[in-house]
C-alpha positions as CSV (number, residue, x, y, z in Angstrom):
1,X,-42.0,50.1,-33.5
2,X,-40.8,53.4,-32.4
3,X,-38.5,55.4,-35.3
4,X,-37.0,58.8,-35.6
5,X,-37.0,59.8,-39.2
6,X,-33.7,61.4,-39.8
7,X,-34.9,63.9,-42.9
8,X,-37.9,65.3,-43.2
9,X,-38.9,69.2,-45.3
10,X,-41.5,69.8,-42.5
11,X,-41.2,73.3,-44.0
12,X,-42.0,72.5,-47.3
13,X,-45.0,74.5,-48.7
14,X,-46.4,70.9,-49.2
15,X,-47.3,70.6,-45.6
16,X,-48.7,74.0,-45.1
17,X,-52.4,73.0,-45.1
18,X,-51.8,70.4,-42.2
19,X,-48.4,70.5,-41.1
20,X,-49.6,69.3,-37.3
21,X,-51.9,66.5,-38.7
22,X,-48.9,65.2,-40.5
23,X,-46.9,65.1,-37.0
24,X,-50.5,63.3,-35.3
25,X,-50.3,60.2,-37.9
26,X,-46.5,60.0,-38.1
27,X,-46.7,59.7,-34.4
28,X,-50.1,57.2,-34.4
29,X,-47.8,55.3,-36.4
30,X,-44.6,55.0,-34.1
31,X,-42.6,58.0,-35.7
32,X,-42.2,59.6,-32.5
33,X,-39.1,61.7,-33.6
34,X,-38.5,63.8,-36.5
35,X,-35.4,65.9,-37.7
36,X,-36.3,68.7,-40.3
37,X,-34.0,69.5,-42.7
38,X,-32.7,73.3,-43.2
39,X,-31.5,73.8,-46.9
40,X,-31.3,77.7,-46.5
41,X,-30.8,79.6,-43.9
42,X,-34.4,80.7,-43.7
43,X,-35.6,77.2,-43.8
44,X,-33.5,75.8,-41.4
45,X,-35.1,78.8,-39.1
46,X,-37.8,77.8,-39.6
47,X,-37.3,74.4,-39.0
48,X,-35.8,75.2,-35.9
49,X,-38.6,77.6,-34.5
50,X,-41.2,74.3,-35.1
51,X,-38.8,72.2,-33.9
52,X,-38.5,74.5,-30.4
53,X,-42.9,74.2,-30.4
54,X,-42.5,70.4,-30.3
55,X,-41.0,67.5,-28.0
56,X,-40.4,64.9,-30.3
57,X,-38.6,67.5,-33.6
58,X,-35.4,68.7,-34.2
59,X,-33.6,70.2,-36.7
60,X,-30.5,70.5,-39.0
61,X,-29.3,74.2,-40.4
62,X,-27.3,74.6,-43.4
63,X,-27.1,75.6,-47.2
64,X,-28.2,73.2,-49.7
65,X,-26.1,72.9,-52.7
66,X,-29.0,73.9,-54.7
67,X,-29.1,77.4,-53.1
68,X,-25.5,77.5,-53.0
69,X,-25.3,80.7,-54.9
70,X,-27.9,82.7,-53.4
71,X,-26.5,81.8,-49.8
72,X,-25.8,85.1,-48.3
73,X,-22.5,86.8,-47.5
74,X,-23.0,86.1,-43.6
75,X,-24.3,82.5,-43.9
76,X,-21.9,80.8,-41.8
77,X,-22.5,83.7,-38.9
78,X,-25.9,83.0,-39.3
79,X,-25.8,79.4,-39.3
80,X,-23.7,79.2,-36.5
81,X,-26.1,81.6,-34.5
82,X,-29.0,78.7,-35.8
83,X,-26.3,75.6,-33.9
84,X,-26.6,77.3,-31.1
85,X,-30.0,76.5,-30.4
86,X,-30.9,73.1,-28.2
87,X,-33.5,71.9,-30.6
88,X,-30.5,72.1,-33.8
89,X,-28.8,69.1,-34.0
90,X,-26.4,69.4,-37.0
91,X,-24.9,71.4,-39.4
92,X,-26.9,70.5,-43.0
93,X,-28.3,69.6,-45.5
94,X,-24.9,70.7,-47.6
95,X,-23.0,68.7,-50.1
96,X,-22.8,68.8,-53.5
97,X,-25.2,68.2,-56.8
98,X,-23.9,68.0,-60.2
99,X,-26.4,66.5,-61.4
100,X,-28.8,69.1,-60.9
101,X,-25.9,71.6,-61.2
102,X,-28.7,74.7,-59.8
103,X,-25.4,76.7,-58.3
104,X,-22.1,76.7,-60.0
105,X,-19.8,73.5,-59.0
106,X,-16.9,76.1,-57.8
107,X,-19.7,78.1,-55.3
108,X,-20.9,74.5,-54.3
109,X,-17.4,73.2,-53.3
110,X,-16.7,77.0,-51.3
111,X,-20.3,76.4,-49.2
112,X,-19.9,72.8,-48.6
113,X,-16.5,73.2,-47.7
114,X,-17.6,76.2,-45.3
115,X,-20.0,74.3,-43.7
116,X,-17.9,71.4,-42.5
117,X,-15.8,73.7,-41.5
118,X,-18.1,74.9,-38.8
119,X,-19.3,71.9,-37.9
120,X,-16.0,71.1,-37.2
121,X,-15.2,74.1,-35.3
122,X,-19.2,73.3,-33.6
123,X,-18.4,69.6,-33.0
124,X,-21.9,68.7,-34.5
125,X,-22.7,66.0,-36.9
126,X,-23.7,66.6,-40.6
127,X,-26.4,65.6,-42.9
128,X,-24.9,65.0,-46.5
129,X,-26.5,65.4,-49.7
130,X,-24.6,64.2,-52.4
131,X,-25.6,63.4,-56.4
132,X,-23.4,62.2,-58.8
133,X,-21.0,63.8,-57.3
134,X,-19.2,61.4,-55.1
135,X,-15.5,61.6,-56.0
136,X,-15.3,65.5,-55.5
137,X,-17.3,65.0,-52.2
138,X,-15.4,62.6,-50.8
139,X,-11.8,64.3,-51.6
140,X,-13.6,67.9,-49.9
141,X,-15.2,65.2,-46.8
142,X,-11.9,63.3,-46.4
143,X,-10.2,66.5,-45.2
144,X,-12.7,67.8,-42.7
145,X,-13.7,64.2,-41.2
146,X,-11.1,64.1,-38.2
147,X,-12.8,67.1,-36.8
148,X,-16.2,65.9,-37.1
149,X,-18.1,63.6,-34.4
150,X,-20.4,62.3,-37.5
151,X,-22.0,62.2,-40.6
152,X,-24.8,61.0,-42.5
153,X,-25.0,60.1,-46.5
154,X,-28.5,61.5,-46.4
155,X,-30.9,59.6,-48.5
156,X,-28.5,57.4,-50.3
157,X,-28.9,56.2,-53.6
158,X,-25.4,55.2,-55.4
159,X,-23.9,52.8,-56.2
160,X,-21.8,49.8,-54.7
161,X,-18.4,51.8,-55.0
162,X,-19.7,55.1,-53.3
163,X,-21.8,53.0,-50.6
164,X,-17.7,51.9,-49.8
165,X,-16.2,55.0,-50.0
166,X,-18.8,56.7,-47.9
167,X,-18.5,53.7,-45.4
168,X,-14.6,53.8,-45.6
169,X,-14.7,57.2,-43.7
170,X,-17.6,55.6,-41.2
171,X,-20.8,57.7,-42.4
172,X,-23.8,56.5,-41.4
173,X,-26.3,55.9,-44.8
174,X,-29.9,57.3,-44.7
175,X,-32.4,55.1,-47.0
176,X,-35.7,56.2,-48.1
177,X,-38.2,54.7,-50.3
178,X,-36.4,55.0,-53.2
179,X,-35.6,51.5,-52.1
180,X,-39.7,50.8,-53.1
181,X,-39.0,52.0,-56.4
182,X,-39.4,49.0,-58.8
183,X,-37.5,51.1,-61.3
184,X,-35.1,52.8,-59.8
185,X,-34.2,50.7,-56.6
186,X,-33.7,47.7,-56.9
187,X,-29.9,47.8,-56.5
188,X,-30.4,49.5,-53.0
189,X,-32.1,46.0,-52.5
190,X,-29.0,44.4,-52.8
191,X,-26.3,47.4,-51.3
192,X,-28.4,47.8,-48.4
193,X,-27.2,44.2,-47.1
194,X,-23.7,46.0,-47.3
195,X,-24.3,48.5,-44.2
196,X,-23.5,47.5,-40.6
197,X,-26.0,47.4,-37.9
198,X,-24.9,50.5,-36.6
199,X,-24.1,53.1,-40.1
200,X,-27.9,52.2,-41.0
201,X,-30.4,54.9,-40.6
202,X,-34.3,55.7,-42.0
203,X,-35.7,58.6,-43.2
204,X,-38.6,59.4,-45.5
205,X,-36.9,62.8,-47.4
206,X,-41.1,63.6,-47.1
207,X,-42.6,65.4,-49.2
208,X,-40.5,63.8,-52.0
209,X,-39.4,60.0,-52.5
210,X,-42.9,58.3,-51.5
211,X,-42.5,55.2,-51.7
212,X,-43.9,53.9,-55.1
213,X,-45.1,50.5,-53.9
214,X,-47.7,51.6,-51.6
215,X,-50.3,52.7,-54.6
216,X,-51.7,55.8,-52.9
217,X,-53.4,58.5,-54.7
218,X,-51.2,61.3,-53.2
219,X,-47.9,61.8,-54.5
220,X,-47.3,63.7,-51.1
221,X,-44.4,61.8,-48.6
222,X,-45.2,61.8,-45.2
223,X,-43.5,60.5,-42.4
224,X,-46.3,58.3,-41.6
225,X,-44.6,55.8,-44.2
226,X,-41.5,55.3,-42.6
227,X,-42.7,51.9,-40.8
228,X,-43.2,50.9,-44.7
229,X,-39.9,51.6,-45.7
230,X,-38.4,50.1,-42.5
231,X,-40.4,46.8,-43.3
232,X,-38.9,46.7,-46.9
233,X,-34.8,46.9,-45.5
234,X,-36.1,44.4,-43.0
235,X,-36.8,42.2,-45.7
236,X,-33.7,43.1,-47.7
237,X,-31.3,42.3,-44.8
238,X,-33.9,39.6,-43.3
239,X,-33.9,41.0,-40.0
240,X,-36.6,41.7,-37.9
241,X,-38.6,44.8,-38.5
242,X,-38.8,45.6,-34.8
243,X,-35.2,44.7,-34.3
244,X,-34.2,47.0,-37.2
245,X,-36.1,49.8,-36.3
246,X,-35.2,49.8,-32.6
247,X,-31.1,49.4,-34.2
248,X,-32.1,52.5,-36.3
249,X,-33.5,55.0,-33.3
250,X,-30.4,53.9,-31.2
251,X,-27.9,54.8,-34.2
252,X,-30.4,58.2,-34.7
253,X,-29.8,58.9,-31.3
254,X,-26.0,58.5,-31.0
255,X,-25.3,60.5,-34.0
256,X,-27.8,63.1,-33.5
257,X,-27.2,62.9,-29.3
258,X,-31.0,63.1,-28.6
259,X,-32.4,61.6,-25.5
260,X,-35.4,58.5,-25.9
């Protein structure tokens, strides 16, 4: 099977001991694209200069809600300077986190909202975060969403009514392992059977989320699991693995608008 993991922290300090031998055994295991996720605008430079070294990454630029409040006057100049770039493929990882609450609700809601707002202005596609934090998202997402050509609910784990609301303004949904997680996942088990062929995406969120069934010593995520997780959904929705993951590259490509 051939994916495209849709979220990846390439940049993470996690990786900096073998950053291209985690790109090898992705690939050696059919994860032959990769989109690494900005969540400041440093990181998402530097996820774009890797990204420019490689033919099969990309990657996203934005302002986590977690760094909300240290995001600097000129973000949005900045970020837009980042867009510009062939290998950045949308605006993101922004959204919001109250569960977490690292940046003041108020600051998340201006930098989220200023981020869609570009992407807007940019045309480009998004890549959501959201935690328990659905309601507020949705009422800031619902009034930017005409101007956007897409969106992704980035590693989605709610719950029946947000997998509905997000769906109801035609995101696409990003699962990870957390859908391995005996303790945690088993509704996404169930809600995953809820997403149409063509809103479903696959990422790995690497080095976070691995997925708990596998039993490996490392706690590190790598990309190199994603086949794992795409078996799992297979199983969930009984489809085909290969049928799936080929259904999930396409929708990664039309939302992302990289060539195979």
């Amino acid at each position: 099977m051939i994916l495209c993991d849709i979220a990846i922290n390439l940049t993470d300090s996690a990786f900096d001991s073998d950053r291209q031998q985690v790109v090898a055994d992705a690939a050696a295991q059919g994860v032959n694209y990769l989109i690494l996720t900005g969540t400041t605008v440093e990181q998402s430079t530097q996820a774009a200069d890797y990204a420019a070294s490689s033919q099969r990454a990309f990657a996203t630029a934005g302002v986590h809600p977690h760094y909300a409040d240290e995001a600097p006057a000129d973000f949005i100049a900045r970020l837009r300077q980042l867009a510009r770039r062939p290998e950045v493929l949308a605006i993101g990882e922004c959204g919001l986190d109250f569960f977490r609450d690292l940046s003041p609700r108020a600051v998340q809601e201006q930098v989220f909202a200023a981020q869609l707002e570009l992407a807007g202005e940019l045309a480009m596609p998004v890549l959501l975060h959201e935690r328990e934090a659905a309601e507020r998202q949705h009422a800031i997402l619902r009034q930017f969403r005409d101007r956007l050509p897409g969106a992704v609910a980035h590693c989605f784990t709610g719950d029946e009514a947000t997998l509905k609301r997000w769906l109801e303004l035609d995101l696409y949904i990003g699962i990870t392992g957390w859908i391995c997680d005996e303790r945690r996942g088993q509704h996404l088990r169930e809600l995953v059977q809820m997403i149409p062929d063509d809103r479903l995406l696959v990422e790995t969120d690497a080095p976070y989320l691995i997925p708990r069934d596998l039993k490996l010593k490392s706690r590190r995520n790598e990309p190199q699991y994603l086949p794992h997780i795409v078996r799992t959904i297979a199983a969930c929705r009984r489809q085909d693995p290969q049928t799936l993951a080929a259904m999930t590259l396409a929708n990664s490509q039309r939302l992302f608008g990289f060539a195979g």
